[in-house]
C-alpha positions as CSV (number, residue, x, y, z in Angstrom):
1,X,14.1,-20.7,33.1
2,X,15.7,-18.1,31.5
3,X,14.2,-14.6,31.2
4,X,14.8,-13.7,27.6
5,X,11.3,-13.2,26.0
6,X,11.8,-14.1,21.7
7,X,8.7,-12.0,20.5
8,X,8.3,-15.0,18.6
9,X,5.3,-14.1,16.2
10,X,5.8,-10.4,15.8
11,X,6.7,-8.4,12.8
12,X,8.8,-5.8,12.7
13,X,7.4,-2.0,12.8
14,X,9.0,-1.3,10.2
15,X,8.3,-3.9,7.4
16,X,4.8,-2.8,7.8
17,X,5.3,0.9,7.3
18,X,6.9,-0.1,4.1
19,X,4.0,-2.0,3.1
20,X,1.8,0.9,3.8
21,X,3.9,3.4,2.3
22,X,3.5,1.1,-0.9
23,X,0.0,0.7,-0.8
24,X,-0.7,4.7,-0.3
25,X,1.6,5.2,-3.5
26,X,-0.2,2.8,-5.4
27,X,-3.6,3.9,-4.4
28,X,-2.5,7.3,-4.8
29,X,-1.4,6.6,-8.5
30,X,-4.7,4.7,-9.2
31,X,-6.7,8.1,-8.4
32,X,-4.8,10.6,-10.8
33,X,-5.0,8.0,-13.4
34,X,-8.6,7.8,-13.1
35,X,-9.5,11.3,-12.5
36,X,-7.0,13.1,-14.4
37,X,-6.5,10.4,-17.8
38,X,-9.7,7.7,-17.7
39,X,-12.3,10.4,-16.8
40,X,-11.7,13.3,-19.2
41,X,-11.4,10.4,-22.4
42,X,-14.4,8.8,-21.0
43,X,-15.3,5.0,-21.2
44,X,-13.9,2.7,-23.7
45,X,-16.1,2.5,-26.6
46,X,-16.1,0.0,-30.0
């Protein structure tokens, strides 16, 4: 047998900083749209 070990299975490290970085942006963007554009107009109204 030889006594190379694949990893097979794992992700790498970095992929799922990116994914995190992305997810923080987005969340990030959510919250000042909804505190500093949504809020101060108020609800949607008829």
């Amino acid at each position: 047998m030889s006594d190379q070990n694949p990893n097979l299975g794992k992700h790498p490290r970095g992929t799922l900083a990116l994914v995190g970085l992305y997810g923080l942006v987005f969340v990030i963007g959510w919250l000042l749209f909804f505190l500093l554009i949504y809020l101060p107009r108020g609800a949607v109204t008829r």
